[in-house]
NUFI-193200 format. One record per residue (C-alpha): residue number from 1; residue in three letters; chain; x, y, z. Coordinates in steps of 0.25 Angstrom, whole numbers, plus 5000, padded with zeros to 4 digits. Layout:
<atoms>
<atom><k>NUM</k><r>ALA</r><c>A</c><xx>X</xx><yy>Y</yy><zz>Z</zz></atom>
...
</atoms>
This chain:
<atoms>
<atom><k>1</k><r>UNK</r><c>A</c><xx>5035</xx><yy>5041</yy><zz>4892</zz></atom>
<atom><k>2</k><r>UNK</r><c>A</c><xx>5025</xx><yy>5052</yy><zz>4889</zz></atom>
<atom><k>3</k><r>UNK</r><c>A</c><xx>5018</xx><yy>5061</yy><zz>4900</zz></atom>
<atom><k>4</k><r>UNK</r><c>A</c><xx>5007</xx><yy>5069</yy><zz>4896</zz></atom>
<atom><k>5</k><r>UNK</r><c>A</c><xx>4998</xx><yy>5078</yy><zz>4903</zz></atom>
<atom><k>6</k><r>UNK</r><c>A</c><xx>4984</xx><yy>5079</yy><zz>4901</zz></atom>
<atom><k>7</k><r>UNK</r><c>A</c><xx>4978</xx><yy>5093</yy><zz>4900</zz></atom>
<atom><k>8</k><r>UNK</r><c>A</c><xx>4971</xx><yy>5090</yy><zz>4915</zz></atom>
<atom><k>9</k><r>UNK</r><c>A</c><xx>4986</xx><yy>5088</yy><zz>4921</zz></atom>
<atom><k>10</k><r>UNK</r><c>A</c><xx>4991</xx><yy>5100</yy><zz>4916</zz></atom>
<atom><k>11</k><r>UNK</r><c>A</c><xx>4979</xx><yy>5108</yy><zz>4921</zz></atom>
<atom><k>12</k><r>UNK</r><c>A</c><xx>4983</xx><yy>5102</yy><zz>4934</zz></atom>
<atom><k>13</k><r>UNK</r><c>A</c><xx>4996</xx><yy>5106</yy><zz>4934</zz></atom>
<atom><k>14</k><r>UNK</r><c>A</c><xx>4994</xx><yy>5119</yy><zz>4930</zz></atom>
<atom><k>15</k><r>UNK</r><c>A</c><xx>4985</xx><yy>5121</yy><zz>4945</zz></atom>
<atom><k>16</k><r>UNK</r><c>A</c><xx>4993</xx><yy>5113</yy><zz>4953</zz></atom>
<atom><k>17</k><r>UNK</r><c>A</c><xx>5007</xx><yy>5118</yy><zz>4948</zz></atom>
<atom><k>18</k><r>UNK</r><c>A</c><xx>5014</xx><yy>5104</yy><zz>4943</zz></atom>
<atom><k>19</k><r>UNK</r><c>A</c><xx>5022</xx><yy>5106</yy><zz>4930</zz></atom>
<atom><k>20</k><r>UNK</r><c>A</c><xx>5021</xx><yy>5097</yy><zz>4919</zz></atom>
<atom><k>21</k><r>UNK</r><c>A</c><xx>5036</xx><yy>5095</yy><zz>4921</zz></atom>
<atom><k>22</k><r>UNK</r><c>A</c><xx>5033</xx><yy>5091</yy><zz>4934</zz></atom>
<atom><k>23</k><r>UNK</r><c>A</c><xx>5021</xx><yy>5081</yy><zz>4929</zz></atom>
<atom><k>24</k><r>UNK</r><c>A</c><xx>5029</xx><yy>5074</yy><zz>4920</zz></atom>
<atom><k>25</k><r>UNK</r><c>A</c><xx>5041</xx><yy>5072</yy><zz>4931</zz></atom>
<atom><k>26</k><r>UNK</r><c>A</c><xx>5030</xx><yy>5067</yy><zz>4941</zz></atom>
<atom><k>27</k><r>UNK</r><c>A</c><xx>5025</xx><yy>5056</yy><zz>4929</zz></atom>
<atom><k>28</k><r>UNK</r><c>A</c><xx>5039</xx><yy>5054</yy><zz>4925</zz></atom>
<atom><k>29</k><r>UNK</r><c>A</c><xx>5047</xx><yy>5053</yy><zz>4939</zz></atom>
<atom><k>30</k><r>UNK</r><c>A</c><xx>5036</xx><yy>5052</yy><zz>4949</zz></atom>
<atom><k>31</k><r>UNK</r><c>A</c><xx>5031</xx><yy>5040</yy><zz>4959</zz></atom>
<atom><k>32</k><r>UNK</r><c>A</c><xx>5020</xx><yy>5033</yy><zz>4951</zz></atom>
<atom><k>33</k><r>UNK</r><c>A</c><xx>5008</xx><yy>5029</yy><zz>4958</zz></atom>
<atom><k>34</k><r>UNK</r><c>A</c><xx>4993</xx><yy>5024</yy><zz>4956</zz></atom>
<atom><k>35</k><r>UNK</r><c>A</c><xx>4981</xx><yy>5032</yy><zz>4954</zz></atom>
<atom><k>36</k><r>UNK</r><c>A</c><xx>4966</xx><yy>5034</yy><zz>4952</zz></atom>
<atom><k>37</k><r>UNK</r><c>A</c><xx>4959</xx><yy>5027</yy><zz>4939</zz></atom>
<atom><k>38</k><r>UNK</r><c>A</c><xx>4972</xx><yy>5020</yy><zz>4933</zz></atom>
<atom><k>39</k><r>UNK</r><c>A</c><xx>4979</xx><yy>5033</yy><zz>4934</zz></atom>
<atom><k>40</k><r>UNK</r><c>A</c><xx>4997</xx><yy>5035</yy><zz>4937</zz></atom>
<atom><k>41</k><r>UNK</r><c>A</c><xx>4999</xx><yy>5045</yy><zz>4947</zz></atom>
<atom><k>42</k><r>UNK</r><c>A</c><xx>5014</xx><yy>5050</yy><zz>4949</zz></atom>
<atom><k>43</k><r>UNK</r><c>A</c><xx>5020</xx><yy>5059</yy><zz>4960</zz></atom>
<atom><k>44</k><r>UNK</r><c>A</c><xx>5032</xx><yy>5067</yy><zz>4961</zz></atom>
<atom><k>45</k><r>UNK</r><c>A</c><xx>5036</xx><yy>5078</yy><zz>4971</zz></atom>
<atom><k>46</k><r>UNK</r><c>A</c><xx>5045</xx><yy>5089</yy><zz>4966</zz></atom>
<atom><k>47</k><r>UNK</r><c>A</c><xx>5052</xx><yy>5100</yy><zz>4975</zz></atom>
<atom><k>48</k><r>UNK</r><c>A</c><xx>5044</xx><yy>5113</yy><zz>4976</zz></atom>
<atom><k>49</k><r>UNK</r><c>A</c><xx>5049</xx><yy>5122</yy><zz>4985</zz></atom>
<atom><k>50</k><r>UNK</r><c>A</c><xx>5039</xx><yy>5134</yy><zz>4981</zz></atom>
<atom><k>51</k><r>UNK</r><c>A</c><xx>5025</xx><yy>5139</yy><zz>4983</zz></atom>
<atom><k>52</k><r>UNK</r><c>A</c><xx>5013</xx><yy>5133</yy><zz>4979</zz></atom>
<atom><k>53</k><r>UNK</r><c>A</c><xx>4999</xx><yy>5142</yy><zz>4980</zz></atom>
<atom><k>54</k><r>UNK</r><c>A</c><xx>5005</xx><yy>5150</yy><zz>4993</zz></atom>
<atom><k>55</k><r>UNK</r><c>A</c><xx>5013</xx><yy>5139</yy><zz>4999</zz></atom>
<atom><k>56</k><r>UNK</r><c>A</c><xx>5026</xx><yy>5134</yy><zz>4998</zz></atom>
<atom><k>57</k><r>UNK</r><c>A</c><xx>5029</xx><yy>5118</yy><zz>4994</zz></atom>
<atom><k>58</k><r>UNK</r><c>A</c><xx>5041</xx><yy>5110</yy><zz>4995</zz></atom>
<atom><k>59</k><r>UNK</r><c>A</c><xx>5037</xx><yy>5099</yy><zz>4986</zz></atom>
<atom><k>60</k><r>UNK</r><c>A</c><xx>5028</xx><yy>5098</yy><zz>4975</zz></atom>
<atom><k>61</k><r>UNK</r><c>A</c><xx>5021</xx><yy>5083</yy><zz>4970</zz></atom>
<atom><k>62</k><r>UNK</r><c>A</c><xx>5015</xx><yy>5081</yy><zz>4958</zz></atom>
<atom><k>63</k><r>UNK</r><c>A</c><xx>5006</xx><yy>5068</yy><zz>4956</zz></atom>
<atom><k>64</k><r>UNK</r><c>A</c><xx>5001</xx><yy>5066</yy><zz>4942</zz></atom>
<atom><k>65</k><r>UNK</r><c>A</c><xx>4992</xx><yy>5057</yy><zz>4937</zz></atom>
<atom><k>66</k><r>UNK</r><c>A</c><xx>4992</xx><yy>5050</yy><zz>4924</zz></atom>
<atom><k>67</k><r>UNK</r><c>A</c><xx>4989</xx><yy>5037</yy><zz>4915</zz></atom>
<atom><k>68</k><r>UNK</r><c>A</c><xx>4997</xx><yy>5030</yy><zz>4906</zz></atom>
<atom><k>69</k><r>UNK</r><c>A</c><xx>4996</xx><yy>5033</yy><zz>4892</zz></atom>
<atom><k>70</k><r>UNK</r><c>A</c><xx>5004</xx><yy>5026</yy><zz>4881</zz></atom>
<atom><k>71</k><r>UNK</r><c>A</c><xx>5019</xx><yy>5029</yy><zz>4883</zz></atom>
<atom><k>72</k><r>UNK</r><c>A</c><xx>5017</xx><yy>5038</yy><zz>4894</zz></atom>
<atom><k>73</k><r>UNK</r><c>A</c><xx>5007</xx><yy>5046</yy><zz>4905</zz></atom>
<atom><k>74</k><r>UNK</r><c>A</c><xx>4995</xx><yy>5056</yy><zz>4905</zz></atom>
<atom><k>75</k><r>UNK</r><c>A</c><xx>4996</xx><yy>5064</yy><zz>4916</zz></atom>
<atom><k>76</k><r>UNK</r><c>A</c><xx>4981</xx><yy>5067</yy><zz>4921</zz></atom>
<atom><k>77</k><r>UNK</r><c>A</c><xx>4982</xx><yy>5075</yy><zz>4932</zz></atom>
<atom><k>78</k><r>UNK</r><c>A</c><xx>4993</xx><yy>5081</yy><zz>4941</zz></atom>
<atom><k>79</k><r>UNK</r><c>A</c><xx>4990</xx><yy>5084</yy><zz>4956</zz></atom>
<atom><k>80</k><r>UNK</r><c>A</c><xx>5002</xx><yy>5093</yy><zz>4964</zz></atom>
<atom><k>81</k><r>UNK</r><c>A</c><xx>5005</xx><yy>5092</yy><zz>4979</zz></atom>
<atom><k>82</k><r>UNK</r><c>A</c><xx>5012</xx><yy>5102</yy><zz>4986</zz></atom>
<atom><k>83</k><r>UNK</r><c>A</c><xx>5020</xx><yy>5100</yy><zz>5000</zz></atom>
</atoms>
């Protein structure tokens, strides 16, 4: 399977501090669930345990949201949640 990430995503990430290995373990490992206009979304939480613009998170969880493309997914967006 093929994961790739549109230019959009990774400009995403780089603002709401998700790593693109992260990305690809949320689409590859992550709970799988419907979206908006035929999209994929997936979500996975990963430990954290550090600060996040001035305040400290245990837990980070990263949604993405894709479509399916011929032997794989492209990742259109990422969204970060800290808690």
């Amino acid at each position: 399977m093929t994961i790739t990430i549109h230019p959009h995503a990774h400009q995403r990430m780089a603002e709401r501090g998700a790593t693109e290995e992260e990305v690809r373990a949320t689409i590859g490992m992550g709970e799988r669930f419907p979206a908006k206009f035929g999209r994929t979304g997936f979500r996975r939480n990963f430990p954290f345990g550090r600060q996040w613009r001035g305040k400290v998170y245990e837990t980070k969880q990263i949604e993405a949201y894709a479509v399916s493309d011929n032997d794989g997914w492209v990742v259109i967006t990422i969204v970060t949640k800290y808690f």
